[in-house]
N, C-alpha and C positions, 0 to 999 in steps of 0.2 A: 397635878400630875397623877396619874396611875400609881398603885401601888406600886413598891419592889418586888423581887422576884422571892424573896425570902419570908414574906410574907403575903401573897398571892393567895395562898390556899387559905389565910384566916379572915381575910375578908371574904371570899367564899365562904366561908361555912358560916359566917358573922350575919351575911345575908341570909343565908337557905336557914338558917335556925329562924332568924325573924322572918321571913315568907312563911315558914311551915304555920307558926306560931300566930300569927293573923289570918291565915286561910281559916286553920279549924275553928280561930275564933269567929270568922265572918266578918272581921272588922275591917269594912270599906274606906275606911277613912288612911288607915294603918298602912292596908294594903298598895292602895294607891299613890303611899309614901312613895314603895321598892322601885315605884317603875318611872321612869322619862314620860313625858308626853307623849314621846313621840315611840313607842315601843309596838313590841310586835311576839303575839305568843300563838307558836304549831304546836297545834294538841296532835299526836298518831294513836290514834286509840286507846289513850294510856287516860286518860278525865270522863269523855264521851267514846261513844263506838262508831267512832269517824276519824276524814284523817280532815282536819279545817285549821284554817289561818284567823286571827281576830288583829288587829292594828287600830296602834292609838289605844292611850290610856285606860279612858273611859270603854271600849268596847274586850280590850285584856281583862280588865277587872271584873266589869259584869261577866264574863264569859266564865274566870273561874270561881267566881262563887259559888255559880249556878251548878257547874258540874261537879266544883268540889264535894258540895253533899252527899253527890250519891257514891263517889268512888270513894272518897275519906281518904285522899294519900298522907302518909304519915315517913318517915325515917329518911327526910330530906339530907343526904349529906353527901360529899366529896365520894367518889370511885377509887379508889385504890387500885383497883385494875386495872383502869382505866387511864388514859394520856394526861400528866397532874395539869393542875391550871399552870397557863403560862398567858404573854399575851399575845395576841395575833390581830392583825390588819384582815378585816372583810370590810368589803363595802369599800374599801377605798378609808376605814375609820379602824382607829386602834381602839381597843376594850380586851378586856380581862376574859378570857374564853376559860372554859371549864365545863369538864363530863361529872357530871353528879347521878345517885342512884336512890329511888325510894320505892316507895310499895303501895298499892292500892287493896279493898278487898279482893278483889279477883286477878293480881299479878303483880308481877315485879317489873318495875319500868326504869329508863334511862331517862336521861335530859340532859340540855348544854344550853349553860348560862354564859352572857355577855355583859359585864357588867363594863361602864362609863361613866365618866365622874360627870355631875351633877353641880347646877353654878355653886351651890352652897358647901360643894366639896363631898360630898358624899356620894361611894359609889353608886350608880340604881342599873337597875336592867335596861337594857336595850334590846338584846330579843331573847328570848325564850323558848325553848323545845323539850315537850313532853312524850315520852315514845315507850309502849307497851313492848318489852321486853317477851315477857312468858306466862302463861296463865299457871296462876298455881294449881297443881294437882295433875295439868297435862302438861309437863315439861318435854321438850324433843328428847328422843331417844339417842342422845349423843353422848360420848365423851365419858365418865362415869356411869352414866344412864346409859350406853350403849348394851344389846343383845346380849347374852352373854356368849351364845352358840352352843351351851352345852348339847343339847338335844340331839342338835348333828354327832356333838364326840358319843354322845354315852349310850342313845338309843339305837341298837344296831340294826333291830327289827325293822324301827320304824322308816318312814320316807327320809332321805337324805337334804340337803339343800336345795341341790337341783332338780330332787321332786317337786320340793314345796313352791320353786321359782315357777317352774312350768306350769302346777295347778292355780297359780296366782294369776298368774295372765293367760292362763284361757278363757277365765272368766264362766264357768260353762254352768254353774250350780248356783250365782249371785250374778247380783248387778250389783258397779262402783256406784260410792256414795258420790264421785266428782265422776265428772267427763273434762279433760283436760282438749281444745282441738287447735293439736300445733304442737309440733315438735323442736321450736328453734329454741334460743337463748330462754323467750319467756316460758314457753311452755316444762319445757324441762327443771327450769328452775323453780318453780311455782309446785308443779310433781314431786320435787325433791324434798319440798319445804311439809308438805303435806306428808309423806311417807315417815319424816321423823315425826310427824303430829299423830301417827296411828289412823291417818283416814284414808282408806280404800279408793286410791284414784289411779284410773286407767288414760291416756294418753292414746287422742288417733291423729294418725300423721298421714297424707295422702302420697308422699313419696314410699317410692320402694326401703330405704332408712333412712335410719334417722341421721343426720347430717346433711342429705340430700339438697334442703332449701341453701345451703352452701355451696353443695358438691356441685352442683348443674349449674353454678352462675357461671359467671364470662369467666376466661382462662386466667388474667391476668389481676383477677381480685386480690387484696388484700381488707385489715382492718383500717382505717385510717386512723384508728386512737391508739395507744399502747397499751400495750399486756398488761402493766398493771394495775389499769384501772377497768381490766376485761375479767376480772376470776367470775366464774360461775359459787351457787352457795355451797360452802363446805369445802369443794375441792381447789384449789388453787392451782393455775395452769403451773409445771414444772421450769426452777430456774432456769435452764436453760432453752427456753421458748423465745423466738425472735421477737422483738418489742414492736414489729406488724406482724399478726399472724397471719399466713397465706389463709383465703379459704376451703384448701382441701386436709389443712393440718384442723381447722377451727371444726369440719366436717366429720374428720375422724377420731376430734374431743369429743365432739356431741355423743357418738354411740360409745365410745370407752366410758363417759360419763354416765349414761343410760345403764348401761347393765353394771357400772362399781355401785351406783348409788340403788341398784335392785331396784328400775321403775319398770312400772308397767306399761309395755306399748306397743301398739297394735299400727304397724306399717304399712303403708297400701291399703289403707282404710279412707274411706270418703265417710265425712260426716253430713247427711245428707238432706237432714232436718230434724227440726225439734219442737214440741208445743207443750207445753206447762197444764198442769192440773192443778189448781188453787186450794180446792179441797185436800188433795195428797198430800201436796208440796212435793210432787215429785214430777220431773221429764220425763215427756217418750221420745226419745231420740233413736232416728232409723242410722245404723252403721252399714254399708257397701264393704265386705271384703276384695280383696286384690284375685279371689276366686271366684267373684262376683255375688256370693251369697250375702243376703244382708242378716244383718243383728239389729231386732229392736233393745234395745235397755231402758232402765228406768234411775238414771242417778236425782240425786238433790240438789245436784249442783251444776252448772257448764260452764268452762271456762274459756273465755275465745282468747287465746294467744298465739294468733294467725299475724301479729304486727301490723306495721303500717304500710308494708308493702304487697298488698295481697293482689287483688283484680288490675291486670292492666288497663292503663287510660289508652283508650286505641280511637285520639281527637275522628273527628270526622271532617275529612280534609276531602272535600267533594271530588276535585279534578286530581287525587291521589293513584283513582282510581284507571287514570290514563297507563301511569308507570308499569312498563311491561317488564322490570325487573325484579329481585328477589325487595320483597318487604319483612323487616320483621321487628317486633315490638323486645327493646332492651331484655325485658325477660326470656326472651327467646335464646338472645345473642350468646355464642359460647365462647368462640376463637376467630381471629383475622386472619389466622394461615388460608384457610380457604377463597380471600378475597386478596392474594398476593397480586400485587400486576391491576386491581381491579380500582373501579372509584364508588366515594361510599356517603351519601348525604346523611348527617346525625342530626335529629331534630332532637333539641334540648338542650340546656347546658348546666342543667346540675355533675354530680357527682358521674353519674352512669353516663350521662352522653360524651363526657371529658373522657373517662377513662376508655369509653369501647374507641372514639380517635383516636386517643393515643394509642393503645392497642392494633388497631389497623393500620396504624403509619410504620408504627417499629413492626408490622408484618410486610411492610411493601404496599400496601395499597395506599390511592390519595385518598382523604380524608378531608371533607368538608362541616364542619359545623354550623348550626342554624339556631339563631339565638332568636327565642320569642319573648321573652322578658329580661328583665335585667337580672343578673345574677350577682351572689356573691363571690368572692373568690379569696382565698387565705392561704396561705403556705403551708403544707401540713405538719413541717419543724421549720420554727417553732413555734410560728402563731397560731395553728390549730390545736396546740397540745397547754397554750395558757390557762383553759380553766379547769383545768386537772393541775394544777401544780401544788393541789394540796396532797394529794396521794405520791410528791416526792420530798414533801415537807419530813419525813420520819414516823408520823404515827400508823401505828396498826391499821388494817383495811376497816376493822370494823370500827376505829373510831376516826378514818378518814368519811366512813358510808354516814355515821351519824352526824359530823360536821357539818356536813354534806347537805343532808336531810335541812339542817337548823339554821337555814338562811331563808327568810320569808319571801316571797314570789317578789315584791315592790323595793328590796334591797339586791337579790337578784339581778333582775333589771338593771337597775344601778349599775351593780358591781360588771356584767356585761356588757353593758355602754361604753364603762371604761376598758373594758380589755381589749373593744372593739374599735376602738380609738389606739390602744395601743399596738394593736395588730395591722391597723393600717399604717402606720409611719413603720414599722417595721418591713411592710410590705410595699411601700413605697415605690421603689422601682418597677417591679413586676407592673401594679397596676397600671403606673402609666404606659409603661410600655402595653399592655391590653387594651387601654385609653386610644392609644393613636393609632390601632388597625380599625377600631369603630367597637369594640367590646364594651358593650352599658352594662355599669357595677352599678349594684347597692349596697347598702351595710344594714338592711333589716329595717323594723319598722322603729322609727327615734332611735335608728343607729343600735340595735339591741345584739347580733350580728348572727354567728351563724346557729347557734343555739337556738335562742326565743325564734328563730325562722324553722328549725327542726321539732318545737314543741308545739307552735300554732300551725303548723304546715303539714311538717314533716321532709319537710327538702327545700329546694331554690338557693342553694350554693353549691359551693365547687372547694374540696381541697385540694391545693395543685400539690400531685406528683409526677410534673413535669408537663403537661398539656398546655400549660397555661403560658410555657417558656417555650413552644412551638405555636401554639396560636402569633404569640408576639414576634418571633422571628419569621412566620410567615409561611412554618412547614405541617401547621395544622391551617385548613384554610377558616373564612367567616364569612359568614353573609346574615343579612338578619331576615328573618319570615317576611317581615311586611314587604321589602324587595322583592319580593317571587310573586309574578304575576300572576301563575299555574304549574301544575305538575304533568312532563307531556312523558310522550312513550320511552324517550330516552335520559331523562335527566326531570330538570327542572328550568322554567322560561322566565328568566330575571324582567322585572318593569322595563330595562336596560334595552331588551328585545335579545339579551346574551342568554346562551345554553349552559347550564351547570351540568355537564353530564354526569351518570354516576351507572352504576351495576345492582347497588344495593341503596335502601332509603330504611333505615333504622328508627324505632321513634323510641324515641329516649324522654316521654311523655310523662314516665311516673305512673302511679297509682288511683284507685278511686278509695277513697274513706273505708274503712269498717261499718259506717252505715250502711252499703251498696249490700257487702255480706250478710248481715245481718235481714235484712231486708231479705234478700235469697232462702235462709236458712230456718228463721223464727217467724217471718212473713208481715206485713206495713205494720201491722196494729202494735207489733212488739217495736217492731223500731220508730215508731211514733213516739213511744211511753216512753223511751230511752233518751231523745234526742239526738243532739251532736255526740259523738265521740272521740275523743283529745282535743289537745287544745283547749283556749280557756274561756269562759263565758265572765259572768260577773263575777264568779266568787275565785281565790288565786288555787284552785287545786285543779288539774286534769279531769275534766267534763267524765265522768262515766271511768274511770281509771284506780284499778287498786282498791276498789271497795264499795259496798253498797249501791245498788245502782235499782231504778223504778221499777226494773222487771225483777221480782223475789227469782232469786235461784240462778242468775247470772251474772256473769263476773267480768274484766276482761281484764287482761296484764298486756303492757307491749311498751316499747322502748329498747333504748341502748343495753347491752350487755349491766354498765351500772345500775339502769333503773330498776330492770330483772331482778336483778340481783337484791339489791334492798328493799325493795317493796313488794317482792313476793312473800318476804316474811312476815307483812300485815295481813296480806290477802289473805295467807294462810292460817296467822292468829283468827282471823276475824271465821273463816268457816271451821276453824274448829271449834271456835265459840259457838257457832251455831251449830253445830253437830252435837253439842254437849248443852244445848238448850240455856246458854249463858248470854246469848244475842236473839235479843228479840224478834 
């Protein structure tokens, strides 16, 4: 059996004393005691200046040997701060979870221990996470460390605040040491995270403000996840914020956030290339103002946090080219008031092509949908909101974000499979009823569901807020692609020899990669050096994501509001380590 709960924290510390105490000695033998066979240790910068996964005994082990030398961590023990040990179920398996805190020569780091007993009774690790906290010497400028503001009180003479903001972001006598391009969740977050680091980064955003990439979506958005697993870093949205935030409240966070957090950003900016000097180590990056004057600069750094929804996929659908009615690609689409009385073909059935039907039905117009793949489809309460149920478990956000963090990519999965399993018998009904109009589901690839489909993809589900209960009553219509023979002047000509008429033809298609931009911005030979970007290749961390990547001096951050959130603060550690010549 597991320990009790009374003594929970001495077997923790009983461990972490002997882990400490056989790393420094390098005794492999010792060390290989602590851990299962079957174990699993995430280093985030805190051993090496990487974020990597290692699995299985023999490959944990050699892994910290090899780093321990050079970081030397020392002062392994329990967080007092921090959420105490207690136990908790991941993976579908119970083990002794625990936030512990030690120190390396160059910072103060976190980790979260899982210990499971072992057939000879003894507890050992099961996984491991080791996470770079702060660098010493450059701690954020927060909290005790914050500003102090005197200058503003006492110097009457001199410039005021809102001199200093204004001569900050005009930029007119320096170039940023970052170029940040993108203004949403990630950008802004990653700016934030840098400003308390003391490093000089400028943000361009091609909308007129900042919120925009929000402001101009379709009318009837919301977030699909809840507020509380949405906070941006530092500020947390206010208790009384609806637990979906509409996107024109999430649009007028962003710029309220923007100028509390004093970032710097330049709106109406097109970034409009960039090419790297190896010699320098510095970008020339050409900037477009919204005056149409360009600005060259010269930062250290670029950061692409443009996300995964950037260039529309605008398919090429030969005989499309018949339809003599309005066409327009999801990004376009605003509101279905304008299409009242009208009929409206939506090609896709993820997220976007669900919600603009629905959208266009509660406006009066019919509404067809056109399913070219199978999709997934989950209820968004409560089966889209299961793998967030640790952030209502009670601990603080920041040791729900480092829980979070401490699940390995192939337990993950796992733990996925099963929620995905659980979310279908939940959802039971609905699908079948989407089953008998002819709607073809998936549940991801080995059933992993709608997650691992938004990390290797980046979309190909649907969370139903309500589309999915008119599809099946039969007041959103369905047809699937391969049926359509062609697209004629008025509609669309089923195999059937039947007219699908319509007024509008939407393509709710998605996106092209971050390679596509890239490719536009830095030109083939940079995006060659780079590869894929997201999603996952051999190794279990996000291709090119959050850290170090083959081109020196670029970066890229993108994901959910949580990803933003917590792994801007590596990104961040990591260039100001290089900014401070501590990353090589």
């Amino acid at each position: 059996m597991l320990a009790k709960s009374d003594v929970l924290a001495e077997v923790v510390e009983e461990w972490l004393t002997r882990f400490e105490r056989v790393l420094g000695e390098g005794d492999e033998v010792a060390l290989k005691a602590l851990f299962h066979a079957d174990s699993h240790w995430r280093d985030v910068l805190a051993l090496q200046w990487a974020i990597d996964t290692f699995d299985g005994r023999e490959a944990v082990v050699d892994s910290l040997l090899s780093s321990a030398g050079k970081a030397r961590p020392t002062g392994f023990r329990i967080d007092p701060r921090r959420t105490a040990p207690r136990r908790a179920t991941r993976a579908w398996t119970e083990a002794i979870e625990a936030i512990f805190r030690f120190e390396t020569d160059l910072g103060r780091c976190s980790g979260v221990l899982r210990l499971t007993q072992a057939r000879d009774g003894e507890p050992k690790a099961w996984t491991l996470l080791t996470v770079l906290e702060e660098l010493k010497g450059f701690e954020e400028t927060i909290g005790k460390s914050r500003p102090t503001g005197q200058s503003y009180a006492r110097d009457f003479r001199g410039p005021n605040w809102l001199d200093l903001r204004k001569a900050a972001q005009a930029y007119s006598d320096r170039n940023p040491a970052v170029v940040v391009v993108g203004a949403g969740q990630a950008g802004l977050s990653i700016a934030a995270r840098l400003k308390q680091l003391d490093v000089d980064t400028l943000i361009v955003d091609r909308w007129p403000r900042v919120g925009d990439n929000w402001r101009q979506r379709y009318h009837a958005l919301t977030l699909h996840n809840q507020v509380q697993v949405n906070h941006l870093p530092y500020m947390n949205f206010p208790p009384n914020f609806p637990t979906y935030i509409p996107k024109d409240k999430i649009a007028s966070w962003f710029e309220a956030y923007a100028e509390c957090m004093e970032l710097n950003v330049w709106s109406g900016t097109d970034f409009e290339s960039g090419s790297y000097d190896d010699k320098t180590g510095r970008w020339t990056v050409v900037l477009r103002r919204d005056d149409g004057t360009r600005r060259e600069m010269h930062p250290r750094h670029v950061i692409m946090a443009t996300g995964l929804s950037g260039t529309p996929i605008r398919p090429d659908i030969p005989t499309l080219r018949n339809f003599r009615g309005a066409i327009l690609h999801s990004a376009d689409y605003t509101d279905g008031e304008a299409w009242r009385g009208k009929r409206a073909i939506i090609i896709g059935t993820g997220n976007s092509g669900h919600d603009i039907a629905q959208d266009l039905h509660a406006s009066g117009a019919k509404a067809t949908l056109v399913q070219r793949s199978s999709t997934m489809v989950v209820n968004v309460e409560p089966s889209a909101q299961l793998p967030y149920a640790l952030y209502d478990e009670g601990p603080p956000l920041e040791d729900c974000d480092l829980i979070t963090m401490s699940v390995p990519l192939s337990l993950a999965r796992k733990s996925h499979i099963l929620l995905t399993e659980q979310a279908r018998k939940i959802d039971q009904p609905l699908l079948d009823g989407l089953e008998k109009v002819g709607f073809k589901l998936d549940f991801g690839d080995e059933g992993t569901g709608w997650q691992f489909k938004y990390l290797t993809r980046g979309g190909g589900y649907y969370f139903n807020v309500g589309c999915s209960d008119l599809i099946a009553a039969g007041e959103v219509g369905l047809v699937q692609y391969s049926d359509i023979a062609e697209f004629v002047a008025d509609g669309a000509r089923m195999r059937s020899g039947e007219i699908l008429p319509a007024d509008l033809i939407v393509l709710a298609t998605g996106y092209q990669g971050q390679d596509t931009l890239v490719t536009k911005l830095f030109g083939p030979q940079v995006a060659s050096r780079l590869g894929p970007i997201w999603g996952f290749g051999e190794g279990q961390e996000l291709r090119n994501m959050f850290q170090r990547t083959p081109q020196p001096g670029l970066w890229f951050i993108a994901g959910s509001f949580a990803q933003c959130r917590i792994y801007s603060k590596y990104l961040g550690l990591q260039i100001k380590a290089s900014e401070e010549g501590l990353l090589a």
